[in-house]
C-alpha positions as CSV (number, residue, x, y, z in Angstrom):
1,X,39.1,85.4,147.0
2,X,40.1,88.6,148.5
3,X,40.7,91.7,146.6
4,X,44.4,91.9,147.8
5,X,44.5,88.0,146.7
6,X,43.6,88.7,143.2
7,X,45.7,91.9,142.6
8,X,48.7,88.7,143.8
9,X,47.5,86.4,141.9
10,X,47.1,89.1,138.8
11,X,50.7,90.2,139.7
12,X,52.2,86.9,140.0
13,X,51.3,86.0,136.1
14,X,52.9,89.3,135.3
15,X,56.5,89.0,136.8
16,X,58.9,86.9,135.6
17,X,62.4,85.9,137.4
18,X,64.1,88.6,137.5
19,X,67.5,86.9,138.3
20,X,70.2,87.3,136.0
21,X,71.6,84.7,133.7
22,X,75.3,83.9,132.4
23,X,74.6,81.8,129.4
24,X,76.8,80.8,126.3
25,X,76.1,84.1,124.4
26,X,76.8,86.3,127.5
27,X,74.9,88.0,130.2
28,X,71.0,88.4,130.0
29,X,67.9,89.5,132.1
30,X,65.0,86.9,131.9
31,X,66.7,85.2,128.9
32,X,67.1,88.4,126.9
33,X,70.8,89.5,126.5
34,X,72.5,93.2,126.4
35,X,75.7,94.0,126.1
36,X,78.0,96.1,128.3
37,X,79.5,99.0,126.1
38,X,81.7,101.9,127.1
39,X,80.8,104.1,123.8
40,X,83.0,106.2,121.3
41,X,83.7,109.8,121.7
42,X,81.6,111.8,119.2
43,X,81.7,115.4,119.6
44,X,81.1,117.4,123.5
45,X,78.6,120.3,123.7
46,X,79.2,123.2,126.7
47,X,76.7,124.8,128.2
48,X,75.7,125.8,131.8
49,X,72.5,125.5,134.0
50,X,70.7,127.7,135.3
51,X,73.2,128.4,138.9
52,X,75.8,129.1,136.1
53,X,77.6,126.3,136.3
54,X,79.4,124.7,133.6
55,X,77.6,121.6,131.9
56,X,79.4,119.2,129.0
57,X,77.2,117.2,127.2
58,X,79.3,114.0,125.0
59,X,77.3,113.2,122.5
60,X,78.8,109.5,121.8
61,X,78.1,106.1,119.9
62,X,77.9,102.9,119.3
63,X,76.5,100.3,117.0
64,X,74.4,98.6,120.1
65,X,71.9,101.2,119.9
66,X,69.0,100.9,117.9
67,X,69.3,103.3,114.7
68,X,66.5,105.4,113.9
69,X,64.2,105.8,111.4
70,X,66.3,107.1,108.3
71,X,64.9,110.6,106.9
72,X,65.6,113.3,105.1
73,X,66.5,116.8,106.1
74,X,63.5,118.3,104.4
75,X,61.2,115.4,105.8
76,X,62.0,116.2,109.2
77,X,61.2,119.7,108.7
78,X,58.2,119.0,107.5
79,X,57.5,116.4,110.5
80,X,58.2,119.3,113.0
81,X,56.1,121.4,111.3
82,X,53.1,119.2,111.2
83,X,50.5,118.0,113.4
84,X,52.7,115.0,114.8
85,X,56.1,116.9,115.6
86,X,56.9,113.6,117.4
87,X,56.6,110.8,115.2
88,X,60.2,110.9,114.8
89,X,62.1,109.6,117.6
90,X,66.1,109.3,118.0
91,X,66.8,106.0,120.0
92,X,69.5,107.0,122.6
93,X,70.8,106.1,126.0
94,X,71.2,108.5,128.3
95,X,74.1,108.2,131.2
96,X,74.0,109.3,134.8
97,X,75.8,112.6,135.5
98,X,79.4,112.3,136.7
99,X,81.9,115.2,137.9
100,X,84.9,116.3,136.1
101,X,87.0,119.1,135.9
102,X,87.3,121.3,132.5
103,X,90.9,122.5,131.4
104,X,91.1,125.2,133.7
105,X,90.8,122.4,136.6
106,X,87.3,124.0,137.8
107,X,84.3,121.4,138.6
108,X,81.8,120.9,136.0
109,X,78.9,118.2,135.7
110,X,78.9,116.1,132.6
111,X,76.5,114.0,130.5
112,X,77.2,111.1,128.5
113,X,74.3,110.3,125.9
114,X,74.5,107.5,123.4
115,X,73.4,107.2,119.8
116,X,73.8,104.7,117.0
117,X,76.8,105.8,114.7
118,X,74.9,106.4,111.3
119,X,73.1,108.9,113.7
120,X,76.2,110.8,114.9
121,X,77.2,110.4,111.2
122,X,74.9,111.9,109.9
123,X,74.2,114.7,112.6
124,X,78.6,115.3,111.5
125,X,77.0,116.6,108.0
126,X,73.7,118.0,109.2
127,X,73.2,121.2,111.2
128,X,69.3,120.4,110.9
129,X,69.9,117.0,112.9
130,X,71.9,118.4,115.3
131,X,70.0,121.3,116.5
132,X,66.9,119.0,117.1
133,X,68.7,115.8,118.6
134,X,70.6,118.8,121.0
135,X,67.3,120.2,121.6
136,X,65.6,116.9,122.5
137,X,68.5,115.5,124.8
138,X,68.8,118.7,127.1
139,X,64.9,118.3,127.4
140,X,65.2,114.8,128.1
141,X,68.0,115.6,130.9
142,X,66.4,118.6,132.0
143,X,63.1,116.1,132.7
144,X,65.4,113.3,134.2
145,X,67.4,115.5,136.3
146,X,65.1,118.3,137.9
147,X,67.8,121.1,136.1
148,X,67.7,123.4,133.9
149,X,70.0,123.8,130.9
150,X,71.3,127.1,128.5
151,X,70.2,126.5,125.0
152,X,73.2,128.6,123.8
153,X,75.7,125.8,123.1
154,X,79.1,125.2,121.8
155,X,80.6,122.6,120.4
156,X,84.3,122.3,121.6
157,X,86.5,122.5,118.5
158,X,89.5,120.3,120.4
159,X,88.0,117.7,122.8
160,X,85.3,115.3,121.5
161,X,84.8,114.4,125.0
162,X,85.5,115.8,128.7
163,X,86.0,113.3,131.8
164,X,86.0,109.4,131.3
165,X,83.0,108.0,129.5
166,X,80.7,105.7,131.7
167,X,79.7,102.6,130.5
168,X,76.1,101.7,129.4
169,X,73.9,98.7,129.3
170,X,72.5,98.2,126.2
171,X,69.9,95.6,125.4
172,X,67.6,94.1,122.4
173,X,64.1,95.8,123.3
174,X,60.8,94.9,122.6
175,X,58.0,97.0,123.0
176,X,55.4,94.9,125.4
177,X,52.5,93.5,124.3
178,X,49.5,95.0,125.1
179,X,46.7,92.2,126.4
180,X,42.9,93.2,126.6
181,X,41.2,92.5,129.4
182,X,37.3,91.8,130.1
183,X,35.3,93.5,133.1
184,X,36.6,90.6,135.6
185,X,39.9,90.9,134.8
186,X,40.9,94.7,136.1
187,X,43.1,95.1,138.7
188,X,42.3,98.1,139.3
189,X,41.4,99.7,142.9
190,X,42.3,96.4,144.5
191,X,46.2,97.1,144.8
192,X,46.8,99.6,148.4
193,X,50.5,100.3,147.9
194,X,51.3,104.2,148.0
195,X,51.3,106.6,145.6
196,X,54.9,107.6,144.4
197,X,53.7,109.9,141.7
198,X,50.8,111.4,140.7
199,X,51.6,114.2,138.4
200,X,49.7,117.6,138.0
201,X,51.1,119.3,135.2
202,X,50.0,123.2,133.9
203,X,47.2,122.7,131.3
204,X,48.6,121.8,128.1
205,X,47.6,124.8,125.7
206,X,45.1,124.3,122.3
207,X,48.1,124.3,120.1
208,X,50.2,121.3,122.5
209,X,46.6,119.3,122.8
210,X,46.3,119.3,119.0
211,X,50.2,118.5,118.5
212,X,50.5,115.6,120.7
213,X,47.0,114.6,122.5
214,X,46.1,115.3,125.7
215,X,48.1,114.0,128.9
216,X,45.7,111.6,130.6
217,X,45.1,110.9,134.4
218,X,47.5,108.3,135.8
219,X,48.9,107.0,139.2
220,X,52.3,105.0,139.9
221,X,52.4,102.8,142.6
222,X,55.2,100.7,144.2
223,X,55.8,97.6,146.3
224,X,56.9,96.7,148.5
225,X,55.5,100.1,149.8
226,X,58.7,101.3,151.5
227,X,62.2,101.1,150.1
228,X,63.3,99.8,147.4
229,X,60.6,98.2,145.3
230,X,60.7,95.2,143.6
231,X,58.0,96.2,140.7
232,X,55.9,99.4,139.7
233,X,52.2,99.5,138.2
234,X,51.1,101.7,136.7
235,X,47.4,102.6,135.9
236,X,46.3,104.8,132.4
237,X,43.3,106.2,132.3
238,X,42.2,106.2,128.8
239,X,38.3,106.7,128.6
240,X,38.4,107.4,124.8
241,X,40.1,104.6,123.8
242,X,38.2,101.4,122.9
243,X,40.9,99.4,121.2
244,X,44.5,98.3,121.9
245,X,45.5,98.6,118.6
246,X,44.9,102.6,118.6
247,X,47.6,102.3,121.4
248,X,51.8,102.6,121.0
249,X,53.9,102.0,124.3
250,X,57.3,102.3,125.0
251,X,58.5,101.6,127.8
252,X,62.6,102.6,128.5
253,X,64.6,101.7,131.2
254,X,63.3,105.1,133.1
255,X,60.9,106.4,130.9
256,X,57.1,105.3,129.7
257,X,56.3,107.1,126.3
258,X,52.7,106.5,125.3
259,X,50.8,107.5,122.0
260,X,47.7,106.9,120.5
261,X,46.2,107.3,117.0
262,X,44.8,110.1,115.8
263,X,46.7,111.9,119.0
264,X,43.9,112.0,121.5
265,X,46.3,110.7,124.2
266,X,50.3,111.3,124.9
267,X,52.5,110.8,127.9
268,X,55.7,111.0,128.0
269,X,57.2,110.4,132.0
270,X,60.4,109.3,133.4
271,X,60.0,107.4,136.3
272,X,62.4,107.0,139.5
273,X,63.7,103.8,139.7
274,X,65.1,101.7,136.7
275,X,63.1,99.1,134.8
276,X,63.7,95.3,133.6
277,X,62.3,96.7,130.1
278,X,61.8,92.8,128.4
279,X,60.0,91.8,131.6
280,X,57.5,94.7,131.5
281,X,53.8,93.5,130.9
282,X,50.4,96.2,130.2
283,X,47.1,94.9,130.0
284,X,43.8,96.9,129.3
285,X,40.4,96.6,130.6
286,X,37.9,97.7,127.7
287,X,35.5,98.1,130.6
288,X,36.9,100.3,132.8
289,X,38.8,102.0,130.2
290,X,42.4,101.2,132.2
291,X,45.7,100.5,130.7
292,X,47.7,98.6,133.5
293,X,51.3,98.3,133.3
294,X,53.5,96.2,135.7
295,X,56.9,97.1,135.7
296,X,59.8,94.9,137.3
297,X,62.7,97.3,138.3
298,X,65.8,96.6,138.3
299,X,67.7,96.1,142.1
300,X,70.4,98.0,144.1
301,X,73.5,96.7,142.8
């Protein structure tokens, strides 16, 4: 057997159909179902980007999204102040940017970004929960979107929303499995599709590296190699990691959020193209030290 044979045959046990289903209980991908939601109006943030141009942010909800962990004011302070600033995560969907004119009939580009109700609830009472989910969606649309956003907000007194709110597709998720693989198994080197990203980021400083981990090397490939693919893989290198079960991975529908204990290792990447989350498979070979993830993504509608 070829190498280009086995990296098929490796592939084809990883992806599933991708077709979608209409059963009794509604629509699904691979058997797992979501949910089509247009979301509730919460409250809308203003703001511009860096060309000075205006940016609304609504901050919406709906019970589909998963709720996050339920803290304390004081315990997330403490969190941000310790040594894992990022063990607390906010659950969220984030929309694709849409035009709409303000009240004064000028163009402005708006965000729609989801939560789960007792969230927004709770960010209504809590200046402290605000700030920080705020602070962490403009980061996460600044990484998603290549801008730049103006920290000095408002929140519009009048309007809990601006433009018509998108709809989002909101699914049960699972975080995938992690499989361990022996020395024959790795698929590694034996897959010649391009590279769509290989990132080189500045050096995270001595304070970041002790915060979160360090960022490891990694590569993204795609195929078929030109167009639009039909599946991603991914390939983590992770030479200090002997175990699976020092490893946490989320994988979103455009993002791949990877921890490890003790925080020797974090990566946190949005990725071009969106994913079939449920039919997402990683694997990783305790030889080579490689954490292989095949991604199914989603087609051009």
């Amino acid at each position: 057997m070829t190498d280009e044979d086995a990296a098929n045959a490796f592939l084809s046990k990883l992806m599933l159909d991708t077709n979608k289903e209409q059963s009794d209980t509604g629509p699904s991908y691979g058997g797992v179902p979501y949910v089509t939601v247009v979301p509730s109006p919460g409250f809308c943030v203003k703001t511009k980007n860096d060309s000075g141009q205006k940016i609304f942010i609504n901050v919406c909800h709906c019970d589909n999204v998963p709720k996050p962990k339920d803290i304390t004011e004081d315990e997330l302070l403490k969190l941000l102040d310790s040594d894992d600033p990022f063990s607390f995560r906010v659950p969220m969907s984030l929309g694709e940017p849409h035009a709409e004119t303000d009240k004064s009939g000028s163009g402005c580009t708006v965000y729609d970004i989801v939560v789960h109700t007792q969230f927004l609830e709770k960010m209504k009472t809590s200046e402290v929960f605000k700030a920080f989910f705020l602070s962490v969606s403009m980061e996460g649309i600044e990484d998603k979107y290549k801008t730049t956003i103006d920290r000095k907000w408002i929140i519009l007194k009048n309007r809990k929303s601006i433009g018509t709110l998108q709809e989002h597709n909101v699914r049960k998720q699972s975080k995938p499995v992690i499989m361990d693989m022996d020395e024959y198994g790795s698929p590694h080197g034996s897959i010649g599709n391009p590279l769509i990203q290989e990132v080189e980021k500045k050096p995270p400083t001595k304070e970041e590296l002790r915060a979160r981990g360090e960022e490891p090397l990694f590569r993204i490939i795609q195929e078929p190699p030109v167009g639009h693919p039909e599946f991603l893989v991914a390939e983590i290198n992770l030479p200090k990691v002997k175990l699976t079960t020092s490893l946490e991975l989320d994988i979103g529908e455009d993002r791949i959020l990877l921890q490890t204990r003790s925080n020797v290792y974090y990566l946190d990447i949005y990725l071009p193209y969106n994913l079939i989350q449920e039919e997402c498979g990683a694997q990783f070979n305790k030889k080579t030290r490689i954490l292989t993830m095949t991604m199914p993504v989603q087609p051009l509608s």
